[in-house]
N, C-alpha and C positions, 0 to 999 in steps of 0.2 A: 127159503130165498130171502125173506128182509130180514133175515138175520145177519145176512150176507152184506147188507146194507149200513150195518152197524159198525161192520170192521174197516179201518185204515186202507185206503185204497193204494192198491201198487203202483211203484215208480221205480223208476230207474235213477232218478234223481236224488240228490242227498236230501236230506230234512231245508240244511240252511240253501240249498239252490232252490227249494221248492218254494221257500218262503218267501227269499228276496224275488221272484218271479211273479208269485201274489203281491204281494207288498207294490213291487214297481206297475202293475200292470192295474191295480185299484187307484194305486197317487196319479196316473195319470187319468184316467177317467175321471178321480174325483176334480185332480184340475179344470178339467173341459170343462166340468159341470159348473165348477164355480158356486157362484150364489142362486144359482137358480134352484136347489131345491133346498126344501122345507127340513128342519129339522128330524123330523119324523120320518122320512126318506132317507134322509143321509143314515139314522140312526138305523135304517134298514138294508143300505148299502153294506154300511160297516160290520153287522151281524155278516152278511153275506161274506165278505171279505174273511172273519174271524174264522166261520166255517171251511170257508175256501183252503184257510192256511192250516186249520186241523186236517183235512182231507176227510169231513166227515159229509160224506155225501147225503144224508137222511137229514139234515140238519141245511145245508146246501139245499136241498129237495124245498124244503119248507121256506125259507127264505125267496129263492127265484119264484113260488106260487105267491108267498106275502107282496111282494115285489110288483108281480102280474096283475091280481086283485088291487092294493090299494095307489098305485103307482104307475100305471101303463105310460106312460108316456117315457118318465125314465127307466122303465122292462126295454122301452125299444132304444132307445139312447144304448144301453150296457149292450143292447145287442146287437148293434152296430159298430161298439169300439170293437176295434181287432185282438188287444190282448187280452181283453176280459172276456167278450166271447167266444174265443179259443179255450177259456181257463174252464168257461160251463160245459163247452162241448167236451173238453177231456174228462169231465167229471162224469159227464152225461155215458160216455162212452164205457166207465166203470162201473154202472147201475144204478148212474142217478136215478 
């Protein structure tokens, strides 16, 4: 099974709709946030984002936990925007 974990997750979407949909649904949340977070977060954001756009959910996995741990307040911010957490929940739905 977390072998299963390792491979590229299914879509029906092209490569480049899959991206500009990460792409657009991280620049907005990263808008909202603005300057309110710390480098070290944003730089945790963006790994999330990187993951997101490989479709590599074991790496995704690690991130939303790094995310939870050092960052709770913006875990709940992402989980409150609507296109980024639609993007976890679809991820989630494929064995995150």
């Amino acid at each position: 099974m977390d072998e299963d974990r390792t491979k590229p997750l299914p879509t029906t979407e092209s490569a480049d709709e899959h991206q500009e949909r990460v792409r657009a649904a991280f620049d907005d949340f990263g808008a909202k946030l603005g300057d309110r977070v710390s480098p070290e977060a944003r730089a945790t954001v963006d790994s999330l984002r990187d993951a997101a756009l490989e479709k590599d959910a074991a790496s995704v996995r690690g991130h939303v936990d790094a995310l939870k741990e050092r960052h709770g307040w913006l875990w709940e911010e992402l989980t409150a925007h609507p296109r980024v957490a639609a993007l976890v929940n679809e991820l989630a739905l494929f064995g995150l």
